[in-house]
DRENMI-36329 format. One record per atom (N, C-alpha, C): residue number from 1; chain; residue in one letter; x, y, z; atom name. Coordinates in nm, 2 decimals, decimal comma. Last residue first. Layout:
N
(NUM; "A"; "A"; (X; Y; Z); "CA")
...
This chain:
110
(110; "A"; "X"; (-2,53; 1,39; -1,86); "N")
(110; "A"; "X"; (-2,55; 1,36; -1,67); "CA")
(110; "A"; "X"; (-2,65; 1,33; -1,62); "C")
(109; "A"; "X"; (-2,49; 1,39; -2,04); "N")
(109; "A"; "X"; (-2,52; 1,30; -2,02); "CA")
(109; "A"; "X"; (-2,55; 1,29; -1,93); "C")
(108; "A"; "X"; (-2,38; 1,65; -2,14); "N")
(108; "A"; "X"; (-2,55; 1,62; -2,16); "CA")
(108; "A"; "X"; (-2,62; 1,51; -2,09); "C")
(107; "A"; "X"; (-2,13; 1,83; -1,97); "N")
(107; "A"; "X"; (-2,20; 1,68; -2,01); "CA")
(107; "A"; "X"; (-2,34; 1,69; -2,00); "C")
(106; "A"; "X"; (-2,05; 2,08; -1,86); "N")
(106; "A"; "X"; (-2,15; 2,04; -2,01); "CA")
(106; "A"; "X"; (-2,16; 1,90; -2,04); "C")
(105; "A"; "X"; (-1,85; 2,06; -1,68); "N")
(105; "A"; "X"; (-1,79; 2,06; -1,81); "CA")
(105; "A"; "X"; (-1,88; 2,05; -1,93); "C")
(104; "A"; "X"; (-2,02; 2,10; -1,50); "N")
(104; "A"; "X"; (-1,92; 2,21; -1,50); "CA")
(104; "A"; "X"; (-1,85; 2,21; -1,64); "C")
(103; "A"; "X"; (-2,14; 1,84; -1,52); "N")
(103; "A"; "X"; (-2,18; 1,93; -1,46); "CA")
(103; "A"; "X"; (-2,16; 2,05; -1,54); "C")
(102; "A"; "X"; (-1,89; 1,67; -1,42); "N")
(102; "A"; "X"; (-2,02; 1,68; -1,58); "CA")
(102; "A"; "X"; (-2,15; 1,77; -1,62); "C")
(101; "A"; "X"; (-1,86; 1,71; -1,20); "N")
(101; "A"; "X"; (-1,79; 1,75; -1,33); "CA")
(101; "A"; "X"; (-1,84; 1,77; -1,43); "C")
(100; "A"; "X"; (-2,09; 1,66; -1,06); "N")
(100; "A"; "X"; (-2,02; 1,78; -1,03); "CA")
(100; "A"; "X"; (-1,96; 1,79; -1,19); "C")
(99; "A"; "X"; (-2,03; 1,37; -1,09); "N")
(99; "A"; "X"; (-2,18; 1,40; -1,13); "CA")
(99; "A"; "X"; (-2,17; 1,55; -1,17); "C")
(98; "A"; "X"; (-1,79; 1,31; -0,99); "N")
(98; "A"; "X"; (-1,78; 1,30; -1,11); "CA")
(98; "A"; "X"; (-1,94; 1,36; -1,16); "C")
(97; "A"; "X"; (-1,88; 1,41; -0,70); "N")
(97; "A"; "X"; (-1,80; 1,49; -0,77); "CA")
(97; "A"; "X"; (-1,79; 1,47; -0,94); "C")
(96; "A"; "X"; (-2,06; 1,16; -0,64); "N")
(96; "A"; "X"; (-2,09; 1,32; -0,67); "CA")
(96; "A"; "X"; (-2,03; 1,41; -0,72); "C")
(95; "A"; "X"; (-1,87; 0,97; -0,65); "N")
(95; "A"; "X"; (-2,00; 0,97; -0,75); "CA")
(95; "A"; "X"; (-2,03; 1,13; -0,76); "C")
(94; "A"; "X"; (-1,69; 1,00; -0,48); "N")
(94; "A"; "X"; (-1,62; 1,04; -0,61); "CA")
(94; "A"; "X"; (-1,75; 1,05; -0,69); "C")
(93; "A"; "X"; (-1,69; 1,21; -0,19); "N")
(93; "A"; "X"; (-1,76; 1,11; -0,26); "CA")
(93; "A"; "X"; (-1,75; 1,15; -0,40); "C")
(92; "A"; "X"; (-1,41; 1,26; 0,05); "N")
(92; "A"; "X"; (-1,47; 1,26; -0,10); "CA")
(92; "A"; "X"; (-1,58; 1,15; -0,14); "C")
(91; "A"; "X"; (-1,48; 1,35; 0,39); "N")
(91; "A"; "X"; (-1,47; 1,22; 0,29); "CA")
(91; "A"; "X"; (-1,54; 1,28; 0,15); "C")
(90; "A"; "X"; (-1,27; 1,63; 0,47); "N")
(90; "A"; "X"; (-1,41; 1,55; 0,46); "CA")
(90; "A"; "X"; (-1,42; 1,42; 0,38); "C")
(89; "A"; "X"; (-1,00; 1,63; 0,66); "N")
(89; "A"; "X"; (-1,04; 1,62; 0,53); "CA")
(89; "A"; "X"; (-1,17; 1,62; 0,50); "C")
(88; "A"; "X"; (-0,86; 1,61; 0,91); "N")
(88; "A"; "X"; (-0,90; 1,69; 0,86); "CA")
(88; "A"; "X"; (-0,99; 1,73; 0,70); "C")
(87; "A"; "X"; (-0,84; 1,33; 0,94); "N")
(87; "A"; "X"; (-0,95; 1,40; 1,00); "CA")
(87; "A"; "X"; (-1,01; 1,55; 1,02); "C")
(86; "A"; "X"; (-0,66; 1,19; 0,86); "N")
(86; "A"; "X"; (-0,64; 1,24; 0,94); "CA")
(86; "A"; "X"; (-0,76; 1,33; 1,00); "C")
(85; "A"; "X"; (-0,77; 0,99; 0,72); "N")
(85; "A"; "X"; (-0,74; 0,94; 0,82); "CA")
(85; "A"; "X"; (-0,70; 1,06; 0,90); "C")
(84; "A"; "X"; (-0,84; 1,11; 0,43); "N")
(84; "A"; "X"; (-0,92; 1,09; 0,54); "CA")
(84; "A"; "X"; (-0,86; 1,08; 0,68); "C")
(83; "A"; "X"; (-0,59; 1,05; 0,34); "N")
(83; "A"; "X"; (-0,61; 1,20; 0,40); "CA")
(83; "A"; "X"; (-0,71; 1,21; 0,52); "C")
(82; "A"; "X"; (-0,65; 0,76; 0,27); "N")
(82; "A"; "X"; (-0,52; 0,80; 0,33); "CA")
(82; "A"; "X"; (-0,57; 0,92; 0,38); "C")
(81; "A"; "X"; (-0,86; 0,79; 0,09); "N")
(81; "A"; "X"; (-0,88; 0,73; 0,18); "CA")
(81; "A"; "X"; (-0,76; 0,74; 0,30); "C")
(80; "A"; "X"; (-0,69; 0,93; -0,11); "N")
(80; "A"; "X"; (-0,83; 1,03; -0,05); "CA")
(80; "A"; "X"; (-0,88; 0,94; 0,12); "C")
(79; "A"; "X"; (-0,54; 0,77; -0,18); "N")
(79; "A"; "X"; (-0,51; 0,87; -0,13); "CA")
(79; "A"; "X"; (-0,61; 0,96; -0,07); "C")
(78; "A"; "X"; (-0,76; 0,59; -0,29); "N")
(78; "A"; "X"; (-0,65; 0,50; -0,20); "CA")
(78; "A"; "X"; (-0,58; 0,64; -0,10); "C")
(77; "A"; "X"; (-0,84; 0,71; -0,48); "N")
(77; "A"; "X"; (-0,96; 0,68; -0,40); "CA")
(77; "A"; "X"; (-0,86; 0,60; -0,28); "C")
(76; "A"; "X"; (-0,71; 0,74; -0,76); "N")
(76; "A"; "X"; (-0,69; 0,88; -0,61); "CA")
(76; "A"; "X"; (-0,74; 0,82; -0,50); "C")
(75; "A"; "X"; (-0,81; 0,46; -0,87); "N")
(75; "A"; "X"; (-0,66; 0,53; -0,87); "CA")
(75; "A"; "X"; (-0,58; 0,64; -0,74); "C")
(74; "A"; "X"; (-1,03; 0,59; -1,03); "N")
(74; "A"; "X"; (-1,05; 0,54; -0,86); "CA")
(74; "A"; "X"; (-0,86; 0,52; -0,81); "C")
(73; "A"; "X"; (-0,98; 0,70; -1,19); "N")
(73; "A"; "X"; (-0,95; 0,81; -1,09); "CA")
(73; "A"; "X"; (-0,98; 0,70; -0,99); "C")
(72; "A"; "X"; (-0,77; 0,73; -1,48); "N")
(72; "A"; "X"; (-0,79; 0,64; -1,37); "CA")
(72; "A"; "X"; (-0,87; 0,67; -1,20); "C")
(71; "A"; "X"; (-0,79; 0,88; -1,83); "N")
(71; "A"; "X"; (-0,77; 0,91; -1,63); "CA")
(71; "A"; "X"; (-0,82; 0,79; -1,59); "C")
(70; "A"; "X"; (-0,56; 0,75; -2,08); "N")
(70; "A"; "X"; (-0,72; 0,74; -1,99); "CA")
(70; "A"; "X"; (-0,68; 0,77; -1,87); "C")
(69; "A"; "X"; (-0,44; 0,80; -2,42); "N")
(69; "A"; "X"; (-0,42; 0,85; -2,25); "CA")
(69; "A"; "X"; (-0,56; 0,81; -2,21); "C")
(68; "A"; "X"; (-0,35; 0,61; -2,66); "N")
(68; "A"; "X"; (-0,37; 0,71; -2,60); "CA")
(68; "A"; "X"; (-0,40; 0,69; -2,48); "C")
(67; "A"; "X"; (-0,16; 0,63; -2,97); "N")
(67; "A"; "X"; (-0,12; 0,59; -2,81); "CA")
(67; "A"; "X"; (-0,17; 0,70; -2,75); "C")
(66; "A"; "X"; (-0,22; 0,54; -3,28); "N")
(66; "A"; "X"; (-0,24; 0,64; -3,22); "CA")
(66; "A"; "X"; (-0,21; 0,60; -3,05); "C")
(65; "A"; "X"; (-0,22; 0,38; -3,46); "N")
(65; "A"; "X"; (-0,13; 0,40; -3,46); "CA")
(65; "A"; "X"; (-0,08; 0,50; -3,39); "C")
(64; "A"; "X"; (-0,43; 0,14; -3,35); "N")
(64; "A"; "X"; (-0,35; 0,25; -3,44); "CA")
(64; "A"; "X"; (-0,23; 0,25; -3,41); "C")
(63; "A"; "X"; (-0,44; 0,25; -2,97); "N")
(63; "A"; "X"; (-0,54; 0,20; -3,10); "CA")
(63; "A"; "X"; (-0,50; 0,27; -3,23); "C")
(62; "A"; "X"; (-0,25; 0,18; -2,75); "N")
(62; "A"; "X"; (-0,23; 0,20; -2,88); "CA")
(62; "A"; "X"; (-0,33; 0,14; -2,94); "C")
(61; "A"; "X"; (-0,32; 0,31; -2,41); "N")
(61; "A"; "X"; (-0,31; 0,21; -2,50); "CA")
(61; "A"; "X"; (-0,30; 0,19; -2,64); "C")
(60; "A"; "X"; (-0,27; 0,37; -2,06); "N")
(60; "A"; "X"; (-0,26; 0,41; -2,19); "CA")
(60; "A"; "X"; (-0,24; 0,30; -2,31); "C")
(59; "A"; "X"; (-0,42; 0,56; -1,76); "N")
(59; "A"; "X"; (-0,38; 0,41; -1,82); "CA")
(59; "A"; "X"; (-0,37; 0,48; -2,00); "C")
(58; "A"; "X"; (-0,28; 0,69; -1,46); "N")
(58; "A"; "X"; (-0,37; 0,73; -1,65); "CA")
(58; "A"; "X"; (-0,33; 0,57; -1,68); "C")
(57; "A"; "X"; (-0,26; 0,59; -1,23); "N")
(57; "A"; "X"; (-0,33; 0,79; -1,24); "CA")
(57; "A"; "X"; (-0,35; 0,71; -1,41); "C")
(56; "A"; "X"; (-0,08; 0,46; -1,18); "N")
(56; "A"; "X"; (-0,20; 0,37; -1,14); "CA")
(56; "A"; "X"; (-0,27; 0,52; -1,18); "C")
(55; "A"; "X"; (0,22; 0,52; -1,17); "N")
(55; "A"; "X"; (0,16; 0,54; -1,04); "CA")
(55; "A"; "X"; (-0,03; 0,51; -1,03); "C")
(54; "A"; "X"; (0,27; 0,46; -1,41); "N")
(54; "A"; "X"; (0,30; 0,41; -1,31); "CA")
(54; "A"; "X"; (0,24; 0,42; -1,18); "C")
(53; "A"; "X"; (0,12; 0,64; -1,58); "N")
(53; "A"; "X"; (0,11; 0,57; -1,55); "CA")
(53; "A"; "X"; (0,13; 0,42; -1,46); "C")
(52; "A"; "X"; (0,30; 0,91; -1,44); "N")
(52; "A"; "X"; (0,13; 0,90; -1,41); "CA")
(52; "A"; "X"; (0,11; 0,78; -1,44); "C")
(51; "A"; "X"; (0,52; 0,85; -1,56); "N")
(51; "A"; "X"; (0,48; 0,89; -1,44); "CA")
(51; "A"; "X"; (0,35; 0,83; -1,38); "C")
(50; "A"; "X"; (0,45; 0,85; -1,86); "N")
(50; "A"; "X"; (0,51; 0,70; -1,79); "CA")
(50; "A"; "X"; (0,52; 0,72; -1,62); "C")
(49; "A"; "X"; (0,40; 1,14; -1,85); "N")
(49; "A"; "X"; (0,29; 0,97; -1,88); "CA")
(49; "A"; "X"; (0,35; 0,88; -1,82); "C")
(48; "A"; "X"; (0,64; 1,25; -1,83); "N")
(48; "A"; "X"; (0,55; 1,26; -1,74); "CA")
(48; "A"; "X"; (0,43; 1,13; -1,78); "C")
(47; "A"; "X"; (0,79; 1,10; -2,09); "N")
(47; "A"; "X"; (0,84; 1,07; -1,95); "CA")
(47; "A"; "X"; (0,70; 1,13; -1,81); "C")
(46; "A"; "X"; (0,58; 1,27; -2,27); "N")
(46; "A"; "X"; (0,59; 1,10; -2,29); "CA")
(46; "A"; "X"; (0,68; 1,04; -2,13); "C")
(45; "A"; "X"; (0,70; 1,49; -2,22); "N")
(45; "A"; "X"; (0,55; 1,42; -2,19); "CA")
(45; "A"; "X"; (0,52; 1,36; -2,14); "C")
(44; "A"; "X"; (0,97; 1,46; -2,35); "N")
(44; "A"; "X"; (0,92; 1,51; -2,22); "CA")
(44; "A"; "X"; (0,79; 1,49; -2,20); "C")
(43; "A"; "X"; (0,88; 1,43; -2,60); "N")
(43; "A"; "X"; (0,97; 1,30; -2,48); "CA")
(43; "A"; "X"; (0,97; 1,38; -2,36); "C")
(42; "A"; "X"; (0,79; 1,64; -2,72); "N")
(42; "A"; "X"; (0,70; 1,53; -2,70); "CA")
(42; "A"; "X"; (0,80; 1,40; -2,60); "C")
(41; "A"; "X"; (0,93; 1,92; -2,48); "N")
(41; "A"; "X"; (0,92; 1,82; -2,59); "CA")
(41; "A"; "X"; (0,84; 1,69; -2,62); "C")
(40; "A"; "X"; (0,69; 2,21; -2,40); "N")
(40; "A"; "X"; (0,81; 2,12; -2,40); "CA")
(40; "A"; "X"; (0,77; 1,97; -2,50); "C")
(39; "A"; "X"; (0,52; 2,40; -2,33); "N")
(39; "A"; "X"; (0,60; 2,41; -2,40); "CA")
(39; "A"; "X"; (0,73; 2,32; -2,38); "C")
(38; "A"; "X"; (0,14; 2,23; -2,38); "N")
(38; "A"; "X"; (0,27; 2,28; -2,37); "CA")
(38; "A"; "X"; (0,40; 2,29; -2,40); "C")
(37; "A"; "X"; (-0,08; 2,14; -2,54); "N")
(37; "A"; "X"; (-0,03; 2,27; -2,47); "CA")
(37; "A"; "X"; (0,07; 2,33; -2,41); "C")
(36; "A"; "X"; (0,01; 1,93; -2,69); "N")
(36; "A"; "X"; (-0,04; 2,02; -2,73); "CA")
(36; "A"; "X"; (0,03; 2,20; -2,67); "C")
(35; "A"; "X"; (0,04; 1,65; -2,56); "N")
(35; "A"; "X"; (0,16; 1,71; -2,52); "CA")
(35; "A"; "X"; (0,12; 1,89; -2,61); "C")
(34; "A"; "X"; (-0,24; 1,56; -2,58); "N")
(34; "A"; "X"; (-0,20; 1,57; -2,44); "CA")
(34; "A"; "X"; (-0,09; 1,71; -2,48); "C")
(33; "A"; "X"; (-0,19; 1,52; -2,82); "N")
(33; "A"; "X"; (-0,36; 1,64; -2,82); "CA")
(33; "A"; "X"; (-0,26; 1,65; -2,66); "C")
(32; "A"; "X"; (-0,01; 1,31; -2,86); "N")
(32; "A"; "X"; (-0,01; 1,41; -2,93); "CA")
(32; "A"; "X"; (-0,07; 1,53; -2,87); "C")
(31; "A"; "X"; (-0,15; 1,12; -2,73); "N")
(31; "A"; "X"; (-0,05; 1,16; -2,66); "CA")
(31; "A"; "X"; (-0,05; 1,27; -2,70); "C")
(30; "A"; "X"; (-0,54; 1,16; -2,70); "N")
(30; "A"; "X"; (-0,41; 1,12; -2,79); "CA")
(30; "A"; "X"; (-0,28; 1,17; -2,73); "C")
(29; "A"; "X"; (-0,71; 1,11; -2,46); "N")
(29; "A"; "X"; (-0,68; 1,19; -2,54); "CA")
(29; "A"; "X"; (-0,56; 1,16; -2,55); "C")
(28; "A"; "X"; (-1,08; 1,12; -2,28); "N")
(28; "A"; "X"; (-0,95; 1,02; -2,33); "CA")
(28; "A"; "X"; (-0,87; 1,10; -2,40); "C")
(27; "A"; "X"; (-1,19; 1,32; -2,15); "N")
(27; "A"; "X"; (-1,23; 1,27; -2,21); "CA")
(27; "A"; "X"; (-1,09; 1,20; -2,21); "C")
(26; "A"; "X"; (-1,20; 1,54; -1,86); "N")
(26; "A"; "X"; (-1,27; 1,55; -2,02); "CA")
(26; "A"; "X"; (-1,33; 1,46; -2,08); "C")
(25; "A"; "X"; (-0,99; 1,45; -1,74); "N")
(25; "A"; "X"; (-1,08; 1,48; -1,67); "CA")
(25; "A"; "X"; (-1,21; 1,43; -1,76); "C")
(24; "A"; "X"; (-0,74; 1,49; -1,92); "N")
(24; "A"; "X"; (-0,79; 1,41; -1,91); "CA")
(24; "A"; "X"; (-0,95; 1,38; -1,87); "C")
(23; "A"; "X"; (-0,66; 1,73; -1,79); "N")
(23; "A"; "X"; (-0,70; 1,77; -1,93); "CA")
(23; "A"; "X"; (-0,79; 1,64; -1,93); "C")
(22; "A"; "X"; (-0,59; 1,68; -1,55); "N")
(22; "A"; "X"; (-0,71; 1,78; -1,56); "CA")
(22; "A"; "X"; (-0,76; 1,75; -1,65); "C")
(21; "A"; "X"; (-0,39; 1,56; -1,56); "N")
(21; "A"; "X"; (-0,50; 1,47; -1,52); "CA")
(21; "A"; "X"; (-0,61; 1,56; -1,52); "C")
(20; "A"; "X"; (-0,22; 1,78; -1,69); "N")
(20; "A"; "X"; (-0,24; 1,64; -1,79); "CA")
(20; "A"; "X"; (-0,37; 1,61; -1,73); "C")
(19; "A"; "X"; (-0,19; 1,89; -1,46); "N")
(19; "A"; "X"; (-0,26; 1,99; -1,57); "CA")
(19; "A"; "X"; (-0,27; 1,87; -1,63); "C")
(18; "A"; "X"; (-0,02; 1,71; -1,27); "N")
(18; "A"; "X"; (-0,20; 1,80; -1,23); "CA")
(18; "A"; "X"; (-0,28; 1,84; -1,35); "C")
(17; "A"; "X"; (0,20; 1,72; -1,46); "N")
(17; "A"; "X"; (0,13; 1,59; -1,46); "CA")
(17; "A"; "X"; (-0,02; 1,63; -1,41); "C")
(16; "A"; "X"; (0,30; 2,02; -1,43); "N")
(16; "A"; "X"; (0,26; 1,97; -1,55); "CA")
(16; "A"; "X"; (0,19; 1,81; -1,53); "C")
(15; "A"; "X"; (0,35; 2,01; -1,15); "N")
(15; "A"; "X"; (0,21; 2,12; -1,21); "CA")
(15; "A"; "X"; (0,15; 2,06; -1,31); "C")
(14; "A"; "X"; (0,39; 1,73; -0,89); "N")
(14; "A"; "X"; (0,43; 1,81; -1,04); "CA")
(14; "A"; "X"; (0,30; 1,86; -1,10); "C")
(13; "A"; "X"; (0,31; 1,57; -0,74); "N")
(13; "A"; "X"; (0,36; 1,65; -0,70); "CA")
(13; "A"; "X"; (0,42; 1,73; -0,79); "C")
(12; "A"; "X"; (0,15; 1,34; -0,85); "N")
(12; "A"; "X"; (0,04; 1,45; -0,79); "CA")
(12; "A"; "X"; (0,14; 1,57; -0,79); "C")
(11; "A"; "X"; (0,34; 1,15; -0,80); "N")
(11; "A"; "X"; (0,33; 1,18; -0,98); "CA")
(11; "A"; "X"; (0,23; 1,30; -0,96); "C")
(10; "A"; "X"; (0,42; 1,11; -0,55); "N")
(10; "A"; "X"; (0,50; 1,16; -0,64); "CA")
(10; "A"; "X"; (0,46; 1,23; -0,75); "C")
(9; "A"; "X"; (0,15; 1,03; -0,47); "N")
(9; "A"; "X"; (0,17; 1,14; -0,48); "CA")
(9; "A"; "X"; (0,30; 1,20; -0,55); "C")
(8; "A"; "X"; (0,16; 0,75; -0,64); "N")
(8; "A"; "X"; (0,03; 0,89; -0,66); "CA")
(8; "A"; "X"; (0,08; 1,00; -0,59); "C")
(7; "A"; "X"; (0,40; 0,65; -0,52); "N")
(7; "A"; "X"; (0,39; 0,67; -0,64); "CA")
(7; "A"; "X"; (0,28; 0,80; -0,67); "C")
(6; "A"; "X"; (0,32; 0,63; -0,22); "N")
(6; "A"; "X"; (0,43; 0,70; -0,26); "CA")
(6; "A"; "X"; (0,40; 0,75; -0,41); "C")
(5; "A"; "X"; (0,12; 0,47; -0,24); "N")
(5; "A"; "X"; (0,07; 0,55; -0,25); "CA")
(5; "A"; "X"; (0,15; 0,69; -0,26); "C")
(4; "A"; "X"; (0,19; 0,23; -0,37); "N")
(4; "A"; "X"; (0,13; 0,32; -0,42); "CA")
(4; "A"; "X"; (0,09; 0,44; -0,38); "C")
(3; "A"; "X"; (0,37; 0,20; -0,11); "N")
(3; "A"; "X"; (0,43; 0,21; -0,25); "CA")
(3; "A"; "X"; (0,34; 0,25; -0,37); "C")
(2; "A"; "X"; (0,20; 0,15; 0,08); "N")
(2; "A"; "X"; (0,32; 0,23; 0,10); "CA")
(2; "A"; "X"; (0,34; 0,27; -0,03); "C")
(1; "A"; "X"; (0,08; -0,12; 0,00); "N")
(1; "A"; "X"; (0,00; 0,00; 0,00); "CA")
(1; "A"; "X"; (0,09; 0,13; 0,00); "C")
């Protein structure tokens, strides 16, 4: 348990991987569309992905010829259950927040 949860915050502890799992938030999205916004190199990305994927945050898979990015969120649900413990936190309920998002981001589907 130690060890993942080292890993999620490791990979939590950087602007650029926060802004990736944001972008993700959305929808699924091509390494390419990922490395988009910013200013650095597609191997620099590609090293923050291999971050995040290790650490159980994005899963990624080649359809094509194309390698793409998926958020993982129950993935946070180990860290959220960790924060809890101190009792400062309120307990996240991920149903309602993902209900929240879809919300905020214009999902029809909600």
């Amino acid at each position: 348990m130690s060890t993942r949860l080292d890993l999620a915050f490791a990979a939590l502890s950087d602007p650029t991987r926060r802004a990736i799992l944001t972008m993700l938030l959305e929808d699924d999205m091509a390494v390419t569309d990922v490395a988009e916004p910013f200013e650095m190199s597609l191997a620099a990305i590609s090293k923050h992905l291999t971050i995040l994927t290790r650490a159980g945050l994005i899963s990624q898979e080649k359809r094509g010829r194309v390698k793409w990015c998926k958020l993982e969120p129950d993935a946070l649900r180990e860290a959220s259950v960790w924060m809890q413990g101190f009792g400062q936190f309120e307990p996240v309920n991920l149903d309602a927040f993902e209900r929240f998002l879809k919300v905020e981001l214009g999902d029809d589907d909600a």
